[in-house]
C-alpha positions in Angstrom: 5.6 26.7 -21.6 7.5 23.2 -23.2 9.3 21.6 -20.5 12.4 20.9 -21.7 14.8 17.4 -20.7 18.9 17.8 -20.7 20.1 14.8 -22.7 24.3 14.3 -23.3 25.0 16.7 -25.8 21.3 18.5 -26.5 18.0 20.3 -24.7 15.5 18.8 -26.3 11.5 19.3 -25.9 9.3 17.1 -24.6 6.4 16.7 -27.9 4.6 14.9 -25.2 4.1 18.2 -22.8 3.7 20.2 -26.2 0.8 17.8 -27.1 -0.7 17.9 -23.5 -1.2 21.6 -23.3 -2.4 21.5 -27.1 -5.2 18.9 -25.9 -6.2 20.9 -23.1 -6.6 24.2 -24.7 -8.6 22.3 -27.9 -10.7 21.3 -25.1 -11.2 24.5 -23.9 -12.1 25.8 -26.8 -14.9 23.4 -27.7 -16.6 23.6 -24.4 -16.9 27.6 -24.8 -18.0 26.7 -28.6 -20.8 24.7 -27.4 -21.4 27.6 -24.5 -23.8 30.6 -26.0 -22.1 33.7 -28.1 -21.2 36.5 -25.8 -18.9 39.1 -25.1 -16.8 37.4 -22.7 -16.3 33.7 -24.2 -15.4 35.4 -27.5 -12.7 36.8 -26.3 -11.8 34.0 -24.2 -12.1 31.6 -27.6 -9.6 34.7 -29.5 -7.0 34.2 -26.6 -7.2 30.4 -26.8 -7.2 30.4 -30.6 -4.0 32.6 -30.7 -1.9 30.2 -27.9 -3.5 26.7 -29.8 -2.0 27.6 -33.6 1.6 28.2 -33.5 1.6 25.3 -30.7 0.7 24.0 -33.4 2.8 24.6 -35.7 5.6 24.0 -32.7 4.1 20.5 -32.6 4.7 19.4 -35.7 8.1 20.7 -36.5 9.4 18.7 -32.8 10.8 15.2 -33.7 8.7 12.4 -32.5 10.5 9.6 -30.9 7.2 7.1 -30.5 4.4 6.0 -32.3 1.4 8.0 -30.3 3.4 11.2 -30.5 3.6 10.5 -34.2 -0.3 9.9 -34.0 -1.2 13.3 -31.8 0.8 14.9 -34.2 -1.5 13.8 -37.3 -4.5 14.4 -35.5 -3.1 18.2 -34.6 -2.4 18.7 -38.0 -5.4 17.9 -39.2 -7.7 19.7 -36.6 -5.5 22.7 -38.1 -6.0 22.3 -41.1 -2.1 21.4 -42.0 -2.8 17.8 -42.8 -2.6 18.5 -46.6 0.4 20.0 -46.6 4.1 18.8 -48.1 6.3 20.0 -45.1 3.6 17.8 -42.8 4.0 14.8 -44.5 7.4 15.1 -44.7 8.1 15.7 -41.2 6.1 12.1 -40.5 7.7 10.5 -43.1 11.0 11.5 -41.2 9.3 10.7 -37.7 8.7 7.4 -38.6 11.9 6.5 -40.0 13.7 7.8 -37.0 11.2 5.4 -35.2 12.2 2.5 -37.3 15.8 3.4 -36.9 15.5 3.3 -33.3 13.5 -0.1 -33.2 16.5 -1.9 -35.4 19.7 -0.1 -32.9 20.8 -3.5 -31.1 20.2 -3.0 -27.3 23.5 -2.2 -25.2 23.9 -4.7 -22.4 26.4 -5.6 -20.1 27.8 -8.1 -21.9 28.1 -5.8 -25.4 29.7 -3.3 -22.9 32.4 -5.4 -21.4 33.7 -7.1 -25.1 33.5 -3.0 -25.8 35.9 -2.2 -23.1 38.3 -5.8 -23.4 
C-alpha cells in the first residue's frame, strides 16, 4: 500500500513509493508475458493487471514535487494507454508549474529568519 509522510498541516503520499510498486509489478508482468501461456501465469498476469491500472490511475492524479516523478508519471501514462488524454496533460502541466514555483520560493536561512523575528 502507499506509504504515506505527515507534513505540518497534511498526509500526503509518497508518488515515489506509488511509482516503485508500479515498476515492480510492470516488471512482473512482462517476465510472465515472455514465460509460455498456461493456466497458472494467466491468472497470475489477471491479478497483476487488476493491482497495476488503478495504481495507475492513483499515480497520475498524486502531485509531483520533482522532475523524475514528473517523468515516471509520463512514462506510466503512456504504458497505460492515458498519455492522450486531456486530464493527463493537465495534471503535468500543473506538476510542472508547481515545480517551477518551488524552484523560484527564495530559500529561508538564518539570517531571513532572524530580520523575520526583529
Amino acid at each position: 500500500m502507499a506509504k504515506t509522510t505527515r507534513t505540518t498541516l497534511r498526509t500526503t503520499t509518497n508518488i515515489d513509493a506509488l511509482i516503485e510498486r508500479y515498476d515492480i509489478l510492470a516488471a512482473r508482468l512482462d517476465a510472465l508475458y515472455k514465460m509460455e501461456e498456461d493456466y497458472a501465469t494467466e491468472a497470475e498476469r489477471t491479478a497483476i493487471a487488476h493491482e497495476a491500472e488503478p495504481l495507475a490511475i492513483q499515480i497520475i492524479a498524486t502531485e509531483a514535487y520533482t522532475r523524475r516523478a514528473v517523468d515516471a508519471k509520463d512514462r506510466i501514462a503512456t504504458q497505460e494507454g492515458f498519455g492522450r488524454d486531456q486530464i493527463v496533460r493537465r495534471m503535468r502541466a500543473y506538476d510542472l508549474e508547481r515545480i517551477a514555483a518551488r524552484r523560484r520560493r527564495p530559500a529561508r536561512t538564518l539570517v531571513n529568519h532572524a530580520a523575520a523575528s526583529a
